[in-house]
Every structure is written in structure tokens, then in C-alpha cells.
C-alpha positions as CSV (number, residue, x, y, z in Angstrom):
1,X,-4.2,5.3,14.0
2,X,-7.5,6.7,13.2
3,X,-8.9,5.4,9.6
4,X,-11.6,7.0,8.0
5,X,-13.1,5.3,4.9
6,X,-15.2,6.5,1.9
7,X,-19.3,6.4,2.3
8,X,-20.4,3.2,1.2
9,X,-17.9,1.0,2.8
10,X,-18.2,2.8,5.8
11,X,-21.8,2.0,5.8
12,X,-21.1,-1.7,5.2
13,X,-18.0,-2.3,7.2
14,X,-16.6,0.5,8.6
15,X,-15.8,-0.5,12.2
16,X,-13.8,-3.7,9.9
17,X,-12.6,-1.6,8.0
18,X,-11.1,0.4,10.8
19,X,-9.6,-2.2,12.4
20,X,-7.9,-4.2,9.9
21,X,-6.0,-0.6,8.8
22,X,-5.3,0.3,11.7
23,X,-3.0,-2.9,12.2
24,X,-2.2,-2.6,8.5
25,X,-0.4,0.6,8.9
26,X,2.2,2.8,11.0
27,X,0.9,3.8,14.0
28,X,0.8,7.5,14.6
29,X,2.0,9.3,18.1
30,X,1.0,12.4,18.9
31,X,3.4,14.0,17.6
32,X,4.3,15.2,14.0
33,X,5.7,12.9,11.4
34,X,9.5,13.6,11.8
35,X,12.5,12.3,9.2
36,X,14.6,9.6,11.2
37,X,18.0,9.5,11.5
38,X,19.8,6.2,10.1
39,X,20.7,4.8,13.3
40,X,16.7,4.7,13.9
41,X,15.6,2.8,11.1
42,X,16.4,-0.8,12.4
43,X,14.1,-3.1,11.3
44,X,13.4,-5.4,8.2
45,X,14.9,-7.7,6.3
46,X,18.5,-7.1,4.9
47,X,17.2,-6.2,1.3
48,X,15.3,-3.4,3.1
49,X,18.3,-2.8,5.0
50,X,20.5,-2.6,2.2
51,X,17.9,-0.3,0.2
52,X,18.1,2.5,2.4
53,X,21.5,1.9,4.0
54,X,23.7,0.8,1.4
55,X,26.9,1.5,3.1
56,X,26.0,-0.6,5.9
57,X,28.7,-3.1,7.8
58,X,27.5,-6.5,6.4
59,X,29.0,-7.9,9.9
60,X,26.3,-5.8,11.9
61,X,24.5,-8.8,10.5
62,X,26.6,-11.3,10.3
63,X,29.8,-11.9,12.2
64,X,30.9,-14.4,9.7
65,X,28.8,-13.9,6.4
66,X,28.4,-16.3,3.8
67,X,28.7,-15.2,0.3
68,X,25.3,-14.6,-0.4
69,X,25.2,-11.8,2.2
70,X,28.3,-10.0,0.7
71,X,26.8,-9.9,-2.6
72,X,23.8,-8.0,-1.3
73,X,26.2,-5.8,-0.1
74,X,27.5,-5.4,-3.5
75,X,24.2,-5.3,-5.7
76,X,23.4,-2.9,-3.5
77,X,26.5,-0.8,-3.7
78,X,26.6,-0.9,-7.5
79,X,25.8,2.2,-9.7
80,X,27.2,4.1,-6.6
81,X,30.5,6.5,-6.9
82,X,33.4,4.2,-5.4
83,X,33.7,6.9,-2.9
84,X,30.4,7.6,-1.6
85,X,31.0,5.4,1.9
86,X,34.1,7.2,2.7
87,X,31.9,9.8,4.0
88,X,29.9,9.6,7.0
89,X,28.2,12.8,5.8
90,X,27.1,11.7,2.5
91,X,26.2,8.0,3.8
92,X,23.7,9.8,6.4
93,X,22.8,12.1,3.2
94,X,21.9,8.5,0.9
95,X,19.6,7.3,3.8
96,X,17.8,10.1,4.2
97,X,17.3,10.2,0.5
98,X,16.0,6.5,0.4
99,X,14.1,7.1,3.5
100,X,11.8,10.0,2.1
101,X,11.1,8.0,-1.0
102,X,10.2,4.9,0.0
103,X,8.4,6.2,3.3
104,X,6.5,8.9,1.2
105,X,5.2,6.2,-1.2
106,X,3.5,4.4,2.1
107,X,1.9,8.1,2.7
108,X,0.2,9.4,-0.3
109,X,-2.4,7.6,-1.7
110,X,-1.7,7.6,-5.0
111,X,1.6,6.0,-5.0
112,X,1.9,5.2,-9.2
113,X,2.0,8.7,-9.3
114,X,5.2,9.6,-7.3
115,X,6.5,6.3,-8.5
116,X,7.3,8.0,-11.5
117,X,9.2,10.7,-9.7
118,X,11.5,8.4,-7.9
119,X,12.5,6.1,-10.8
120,X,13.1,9.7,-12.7
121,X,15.1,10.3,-9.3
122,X,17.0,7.3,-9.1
123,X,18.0,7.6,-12.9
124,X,19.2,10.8,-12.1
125,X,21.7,9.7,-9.7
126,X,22.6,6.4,-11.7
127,X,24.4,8.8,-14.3
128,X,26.0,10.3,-11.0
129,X,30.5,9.9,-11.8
130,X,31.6,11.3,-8.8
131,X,30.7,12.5,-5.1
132,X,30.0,16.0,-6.1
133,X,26.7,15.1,-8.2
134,X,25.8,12.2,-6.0
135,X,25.5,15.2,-3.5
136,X,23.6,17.3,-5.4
137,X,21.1,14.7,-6.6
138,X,20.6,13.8,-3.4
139,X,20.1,17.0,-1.8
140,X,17.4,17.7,-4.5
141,X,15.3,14.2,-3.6
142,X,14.8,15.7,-0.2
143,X,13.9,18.7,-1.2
144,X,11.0,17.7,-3.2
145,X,10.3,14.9,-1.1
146,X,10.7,15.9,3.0
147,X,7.7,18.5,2.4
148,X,5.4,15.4,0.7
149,X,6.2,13.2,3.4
150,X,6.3,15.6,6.5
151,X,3.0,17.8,5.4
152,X,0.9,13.8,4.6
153,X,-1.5,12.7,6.8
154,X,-1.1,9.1,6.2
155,X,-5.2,8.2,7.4
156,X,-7.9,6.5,5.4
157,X,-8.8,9.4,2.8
158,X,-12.3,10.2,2.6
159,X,-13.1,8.8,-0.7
160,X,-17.0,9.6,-2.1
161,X,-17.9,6.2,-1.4
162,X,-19.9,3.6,-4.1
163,X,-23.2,3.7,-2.6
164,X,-25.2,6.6,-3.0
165,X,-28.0,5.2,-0.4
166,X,-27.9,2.8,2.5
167,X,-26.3,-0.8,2.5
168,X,-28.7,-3.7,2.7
169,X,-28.4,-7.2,4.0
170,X,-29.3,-9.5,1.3
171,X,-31.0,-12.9,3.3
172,X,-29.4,-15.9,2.2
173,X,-32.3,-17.4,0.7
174,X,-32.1,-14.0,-1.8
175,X,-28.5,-14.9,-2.7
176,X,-29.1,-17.3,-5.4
177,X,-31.5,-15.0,-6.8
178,X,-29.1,-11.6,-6.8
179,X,-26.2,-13.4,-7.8
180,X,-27.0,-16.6,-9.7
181,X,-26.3,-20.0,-9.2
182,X,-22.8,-20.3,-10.3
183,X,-21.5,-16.7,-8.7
184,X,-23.3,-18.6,-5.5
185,X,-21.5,-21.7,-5.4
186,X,-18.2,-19.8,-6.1
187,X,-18.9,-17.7,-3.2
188,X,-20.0,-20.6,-0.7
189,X,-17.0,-23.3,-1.8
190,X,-14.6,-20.3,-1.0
191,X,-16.3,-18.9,2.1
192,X,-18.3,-22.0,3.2
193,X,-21.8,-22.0,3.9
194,X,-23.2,-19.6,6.6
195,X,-19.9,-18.0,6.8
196,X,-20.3,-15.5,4.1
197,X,-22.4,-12.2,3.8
198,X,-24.0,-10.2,0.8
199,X,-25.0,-6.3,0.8
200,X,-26.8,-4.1,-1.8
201,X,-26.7,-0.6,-2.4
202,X,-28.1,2.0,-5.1
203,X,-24.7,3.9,-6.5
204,X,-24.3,6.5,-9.3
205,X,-23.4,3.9,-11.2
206,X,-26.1,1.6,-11.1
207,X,-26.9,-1.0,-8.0
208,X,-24.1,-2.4,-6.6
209,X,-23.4,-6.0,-4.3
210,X,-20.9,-6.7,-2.0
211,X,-20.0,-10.2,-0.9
212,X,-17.2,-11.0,1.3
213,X,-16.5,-14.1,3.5
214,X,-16.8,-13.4,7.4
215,X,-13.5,-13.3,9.3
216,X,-13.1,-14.6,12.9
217,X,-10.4,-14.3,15.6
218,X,-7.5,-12.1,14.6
219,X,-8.0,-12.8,10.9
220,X,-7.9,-9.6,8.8
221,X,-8.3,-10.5,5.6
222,X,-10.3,-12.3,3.6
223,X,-12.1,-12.8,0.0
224,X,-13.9,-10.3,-1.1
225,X,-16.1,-9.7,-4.3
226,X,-17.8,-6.7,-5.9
227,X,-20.5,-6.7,-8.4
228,X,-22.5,-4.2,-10.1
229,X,-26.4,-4.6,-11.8
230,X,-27.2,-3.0,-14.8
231,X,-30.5,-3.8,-16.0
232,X,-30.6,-7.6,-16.1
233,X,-27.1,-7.8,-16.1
234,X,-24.7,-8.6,-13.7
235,X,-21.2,-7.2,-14.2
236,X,-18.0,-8.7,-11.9
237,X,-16.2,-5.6,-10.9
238,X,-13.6,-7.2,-8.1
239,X,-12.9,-10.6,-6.8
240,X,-9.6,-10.6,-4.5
241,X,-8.1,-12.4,-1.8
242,X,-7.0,-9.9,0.6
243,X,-10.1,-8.0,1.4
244,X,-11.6,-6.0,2.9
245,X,-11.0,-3.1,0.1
246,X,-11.2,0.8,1.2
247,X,-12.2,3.6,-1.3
248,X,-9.8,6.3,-1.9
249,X,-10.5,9.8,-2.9
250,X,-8.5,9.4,-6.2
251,X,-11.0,7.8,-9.3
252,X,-10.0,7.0,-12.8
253,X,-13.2,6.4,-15.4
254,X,-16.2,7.4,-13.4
255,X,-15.3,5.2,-10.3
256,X,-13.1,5.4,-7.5
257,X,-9.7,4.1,-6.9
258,X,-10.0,0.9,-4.2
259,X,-7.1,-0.4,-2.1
260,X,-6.2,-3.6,0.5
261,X,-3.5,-4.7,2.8
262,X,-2.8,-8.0,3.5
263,X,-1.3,-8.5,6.8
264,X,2.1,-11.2,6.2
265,X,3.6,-10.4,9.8
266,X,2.9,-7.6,12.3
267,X,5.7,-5.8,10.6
268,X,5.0,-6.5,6.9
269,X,1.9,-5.9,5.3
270,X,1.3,-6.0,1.1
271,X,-0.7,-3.1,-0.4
272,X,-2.8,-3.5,-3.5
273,X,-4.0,-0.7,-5.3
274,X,-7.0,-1.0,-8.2
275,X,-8.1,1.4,-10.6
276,X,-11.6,0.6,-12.6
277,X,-10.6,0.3,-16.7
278,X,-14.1,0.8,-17.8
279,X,-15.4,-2.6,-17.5
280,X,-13.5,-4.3,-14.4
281,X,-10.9,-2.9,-11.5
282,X,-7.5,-3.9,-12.0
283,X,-4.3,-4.4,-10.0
284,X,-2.4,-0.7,-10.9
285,X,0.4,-0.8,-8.1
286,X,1.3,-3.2,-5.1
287,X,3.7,-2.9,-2.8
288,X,5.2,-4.6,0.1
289,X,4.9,-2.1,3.8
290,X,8.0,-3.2,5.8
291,X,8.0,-1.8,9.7
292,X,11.6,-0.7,10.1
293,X,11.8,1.5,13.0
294,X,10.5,4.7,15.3
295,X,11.1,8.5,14.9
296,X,11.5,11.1,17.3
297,X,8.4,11.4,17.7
298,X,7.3,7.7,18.6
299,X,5.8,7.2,15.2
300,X,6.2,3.6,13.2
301,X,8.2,4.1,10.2
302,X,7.2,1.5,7.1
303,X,8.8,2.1,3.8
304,X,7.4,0.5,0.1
305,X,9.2,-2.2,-2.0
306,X,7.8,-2.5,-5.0
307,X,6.2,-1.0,-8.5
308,X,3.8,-0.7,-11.2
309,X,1.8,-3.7,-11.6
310,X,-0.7,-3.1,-14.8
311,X,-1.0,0.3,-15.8
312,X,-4.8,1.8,-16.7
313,X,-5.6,4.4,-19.0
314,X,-8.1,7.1,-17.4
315,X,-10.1,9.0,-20.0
């Protein structure tokens, strides 16, 4: 998958950066992204299973399965008409449905946004009686949502970056002086000494620092910390676990919107997204990317569990 990240971070990190999202995400074939058919979407766990596939045979499973099996079944079933898996037709119809809304939300990068839309969605069809509306609900999610996720081009957007001039190293005998001697320690008892690095840049929004420990072997993530000097101050703007963060083209008060993947397993990955509130970034949405199959195409399909984590108000 090619990734391609905003200015500043590219200037830092960017062959990281390109790396650890490139394993972070779907990988992309040649061809166009294409919608699968049920019998294609195999993978996950059985919650994600369940989520797009709620008619599924528990016993494809589980020959024999215990009781806490069946009741996913059931939760998952429930707010359903009574009929709805007596059709093959309308059971291939409810996966497709699921399908574009939890794939799209993988796709676009600002995910809060059509989060909204799917929970109106979903509300919709939860007041659903019978077959005939479950239909019609369901034939109106894809139609609002196969052109979002078949037109996407789920890369790296091309964010304006931070850094309006070129990263610099800061020496490590410079670090107590940038940073201070508390942020220091901080830094080294997490990182350890010699294994951390710090970078400066000039930014519209005053000088900013970048510290982040140094990863090794097929580690992918790893702390990360941002900071920003304003006169003789210096302001903690980010200070996560799952780094390396990428800037998205989407801002909210004056800065742009940041987000990271945390690799669980090759299939899973969980996405953070952080919107700046006027003094610090802050967690807005996270989700959890679950590999569950290939299309037509040979593309990886991943589709989102999750929601809105802290909302912020953009003025």
C-alpha cells in the first residue's frame, strides 16, 4: 500500500512512517476496491462475525457450542424482524449493509463524521417491524454508502504537515536544555538512554519538538511525544503509546488532525484519532481494524469496531 504523509512528519520519519502503515492497513491490488460478497468475508473474531453476518450458523463455528456462543448469536439477532433469516436474499442484503459501513469507516479519514450517519442508520432500521422496511432501510445504507467506500482511496492523505521548515536533530547533550529536566527523565525512563531521539522544527504555530523512542526489529510502535515552544514556554501537545502519529488533511482549531495504529496481530490493528482542543490534542475516535477477508479484486478487507471516544469542539 503506498502511504503518503503530511510535510513535517514526512520530513522526520517518513520512510517509518511508511512502513508501519503500510502493515497497519489493507493492502491494496491493483485493481479497484470492489464490495464482497458474504461468503468472502471470513475472517475475525465471532463478534465481528456476528456484526456483519448475523444470520450466520453458530455451528460453522462450533459443532457443539456452548452457551456463550448461542447467546452471541442471539444479542446479535436482537432488534432484527423475526423473519429476516428466512431469506437468503435479505441476509446477503444485511451483510452488504454492515459491510459498507464498517469498511467505509476504515476508508475515510475522518471517521467521527460518518459515525454519525451510521448510528442515524442503524436507528433507522431498529424501529424496522417487519421485512418490508428492513429492506428498504437497508437498500438506502448502500446507497449512500457503496459510492463513499468504492470512489475512497484509502492512502495516507496528504495532510499540510506541522513544520513549516526543515526537521532538526537535537544532540543529546541539547535535550536537557530544549526539554527540561523532568520532560528528560520522563523521556529516558520510558525510552532508555541512547535509545530515544528529539527533532525541531519552525511551524505556523510556533517551534515545535518531536521526541519518540527508537524502535528495533519488527516493532512498529512506540512512545511518542509532541511539544510546542512559545516564547519561554513549553507547551505538551501529545504524549501516546502507540506512535508513530501521521497528520491528516482534516484540522480542527488551527492544527491538524493526527492519527496512529497500533499493531495487536497482523490482522488486527487499533486506530486512534486526535483532534487539537486549543491547548492539547485529544483522543476524538478509536477503533479496532479487524482483517476479515479478500475481494474480487485481491484487496484486504478490514472493517471498524468501535466509537466516539471524547468529542472536541472546533471553533
Amino acid at each position: 500500500m503506498r502511504i503518503t504523509v503530511g510535510a513535517g512528519l514526512k520530513v522526520l520519519r517518513g520512510a517509518l512512517l511508511a512502513y508501519v502503515f503500510a502493515s497497519a492497513f489493507p493492502a491494496l491490488a491493483d485493481g479497484p476496491l470492489a464490495i464482497p460478497r458474504s461468503e468472502q468475508a471470513t475472517g475475525g473474531y465471532l463478534s465481528t462475525a456476528s456484526l456483519l453476518k448475523p444470520c450466520l450458523d453458530i455451528r460453522e463455528w462450533s459443532p457443539e457450542p456452548n452457551d456463550d456462543l448461542l447467546k452471541q448469536v442471539a444479542d446479535a439477532r436482537k432488534g432484527l424482524p423475526s423473519e429476516t433469516c428466512d431469506s437468503p436474499a435479505l441476509v446477503e442484503k444485511l451483510f452488504k449493509a454492515r459491510f459498507l459501513q464498517y469498511a467505509s469507516t476504515v476508508v475515510v479519514s475522518d471517521p467521527w463524521n460518518l459515525d454519525t450517519k451510521i448510528r442515524a442508520q442503524n436507528e433507522a432500521i431498529g424501529r424496522c417491524k417487519n421485512t418490508q422496511c428492513l429492506d428498504r432501510e437497508l437498500d438506502t445504507v448502500i446507497t449512500a454508502l457503496s459510492p463513499v467506500y468504492l470512489n475512497s482511496h484509502p492512502e495516507w492523505p496528504k495532510g499540510t504537515g506541522l513544520c513549516t521548515s526543515k526537521t532538526v536533530d537535537v544532540a543529546a547533550s541539547k535535550v536537557r536544555a530544549l526539554l527540561g529536566g523532568r520532560v528528560q527523565k520522563d523521556i529516558v525512563d520510558t525510552c532508555a538512554p541512547e535509545s530515544f531521539s528529539v527533532q525541531t522544527c519552525r511551524g505556523l504555530q510556533g517551534t515545535f519538538v518531536f521526541a519518540g523512542c527508537r524502535m528495533s526489529g519488527n516493532q512498529v510502535n512506540a512512545p511518542e511525544w509532541l511539544f510546542r515552544i512559545r516564547g519561554a514556554k513549553l507547551e505538551s501537545l501529545l504524549d501516546i503509546d502507540d506512535g508513530p502519529s501521521g497528520v491528516l488533511k482534516t484540522t480542527c482549531n488551527g492544527m491538524p488532525d493526527l492519527m496512529t495504529s497500533a499493531r495487536v496481530s497482523m490482522g488486527e490493528h487499533y486506530v486512534t484519532y486526535y483532534r487539537y482542543d486549543g491547548r492539547q490534542y485529544q483522543s476524538v475516535y478509536a477503533y479496532t481494524a479487524m482483517g476479515v477477508g479478500t475481494d474480487d479484486n485481491g484487496n484486504d478487507l478490514a472493517t471498524a469496531q468501535g466509537g466516539l471516544v471524547t468529542p472536541v469542539v472546533c471553533r
